[in-house]
N, C-alpha and C positions, 0 to 999 in steps of 0.2 A: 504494500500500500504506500508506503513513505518513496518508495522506489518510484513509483509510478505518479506518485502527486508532482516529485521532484521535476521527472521529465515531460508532467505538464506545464509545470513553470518555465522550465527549459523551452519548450515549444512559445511559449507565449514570449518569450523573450525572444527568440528569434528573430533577426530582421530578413524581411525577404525582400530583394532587391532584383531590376531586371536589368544586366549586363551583357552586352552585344548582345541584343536578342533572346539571352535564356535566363532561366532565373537562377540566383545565387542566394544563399541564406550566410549570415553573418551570424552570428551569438557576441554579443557586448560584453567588452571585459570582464563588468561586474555580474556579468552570466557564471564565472569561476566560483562567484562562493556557493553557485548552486553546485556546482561539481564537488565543491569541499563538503558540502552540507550532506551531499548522498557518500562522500568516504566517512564523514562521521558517525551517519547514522549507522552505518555498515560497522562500523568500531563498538558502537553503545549495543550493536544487536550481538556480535561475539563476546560484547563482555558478561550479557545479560543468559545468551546459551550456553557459556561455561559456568557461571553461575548456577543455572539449571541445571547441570550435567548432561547439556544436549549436544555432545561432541560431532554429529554432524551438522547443525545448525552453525555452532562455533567454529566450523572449520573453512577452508576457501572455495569448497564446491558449490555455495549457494551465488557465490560472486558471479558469475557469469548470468545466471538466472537474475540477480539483480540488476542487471547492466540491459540484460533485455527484456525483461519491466520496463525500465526507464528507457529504451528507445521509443518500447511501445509507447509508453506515456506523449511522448514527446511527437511520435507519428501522429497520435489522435489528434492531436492540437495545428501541426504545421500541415498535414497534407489537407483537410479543407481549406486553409487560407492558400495552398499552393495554387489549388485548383481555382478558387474563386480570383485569382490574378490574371490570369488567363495568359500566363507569358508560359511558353512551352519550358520544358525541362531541359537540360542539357543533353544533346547529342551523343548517341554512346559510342563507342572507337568506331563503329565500322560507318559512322554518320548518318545513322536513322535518328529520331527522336523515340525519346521512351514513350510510350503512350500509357500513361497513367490509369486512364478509365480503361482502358483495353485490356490492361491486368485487373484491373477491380471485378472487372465486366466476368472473366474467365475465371479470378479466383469466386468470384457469389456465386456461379454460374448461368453468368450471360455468356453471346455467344463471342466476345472479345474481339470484334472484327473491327477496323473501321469505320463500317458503315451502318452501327449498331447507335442507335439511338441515344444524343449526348457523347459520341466521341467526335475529334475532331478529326478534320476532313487529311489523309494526309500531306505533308507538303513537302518539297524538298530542300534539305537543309545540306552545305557543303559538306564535302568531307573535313576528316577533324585533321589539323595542324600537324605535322611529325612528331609537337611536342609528347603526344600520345604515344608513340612507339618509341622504343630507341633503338639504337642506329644499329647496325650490324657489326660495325668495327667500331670501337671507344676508343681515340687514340689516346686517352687518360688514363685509363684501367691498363689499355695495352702497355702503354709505358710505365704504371708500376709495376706491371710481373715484370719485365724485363730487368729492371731494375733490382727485384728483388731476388731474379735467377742468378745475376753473374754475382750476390753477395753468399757468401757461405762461410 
C-alpha cells in the first residue's frame, strides 16, 4: 500500500513535456524525497518483520515486488495524462510508434488493431538516429584492449 500510494505521488509529480514531436516525462528534483520516502518505509517494514520474527518479510525478496507496486502506482496516474496529451510516444529502434491503446486494446481484449475504435490512425515517423544503435567498431573500446594486450 505505502509502495503504491508512493508511486502515485510519483506519477503526479511527473512532468510530461512534448519534445520534437514525442513526449518526454521529467520527475523534479524534489521528486527524490519520494524515492527516499519509499527506501525508508522499506527500512521501518524490515525492522518491524524482524521484530515479528517474519524472516521473509524482513529479508530482500519483497524489494523487487515493492518497486513494482510503485511502478504500478505510478503507471495509474501518468498513463491517462499521457494519453489525454495527445502527443504520440517515443518511437521505438526500429521507428514505429508505440501505440498505446493498441496494447491496452489487446491486453483487455480488444482487437489491438489500428483501426479499432479510439486508436490513432497510423502515421509515419522517421527512423531513429544511430544514437540508438552502436557502431560496429568502437575505436575507444578498440583502443583500450589494445592497450591493455601489449601490458603484462
Amino acid at each position: 500500500m505505502i509502495a503504491t500510494g508512493i508511486g502515485t505521488a510519483q506519477g503526479a509529480l511527473l512532468r510530461l513535456e512534448p519534445r520534437d514531436g514525442v513526449l518526454w516525462a521529467r520527475m523534479p528534483v524534489y521528486g527524490l524525497w519520494l524515492w527516499l520516502a519509499l527506501v525508508v518505509s522499506r527500512g521501518v517494514m524490515t525492522v518491524v518483520a524482524v521484530a515479528l520474527h517474519a524472516p521473509v518479510a524482513g529479508s530482500s525478496a519483497p524489494i523487487l515486488m515493492l518497486l513494482g507496486l510503485n511502478r504500478l502506482g505510478q503507471a495509474a496516474v501518468v498513463t491517462p495524462r499521457a494519453l489525454a496529451s495527445g502527443v504520440p510516444f517515443a518511437p521505438e529502434k526500429d521507428g514505429r510508434p508505440f501505440d498505446v491503446r493498441g496494447a491496452l486494446a489487446g491486453l483487455l481484449g480488444g482487437a489491438g488493431d489500428p483501426s479499432a475504435p479510439g486508436a490513432e490512425p497510423p502515421t509515419r515517423h522517421p527512423r531513429p538516429t544511430a544514437s540508438y544503435h552502436r557502431p560496429t567498431r568502437d575505436p575507444l573500446r578498440d583502443q583500450g584492449r589494445r592497450g591493455r594486450r601489449g601490458r603484462r
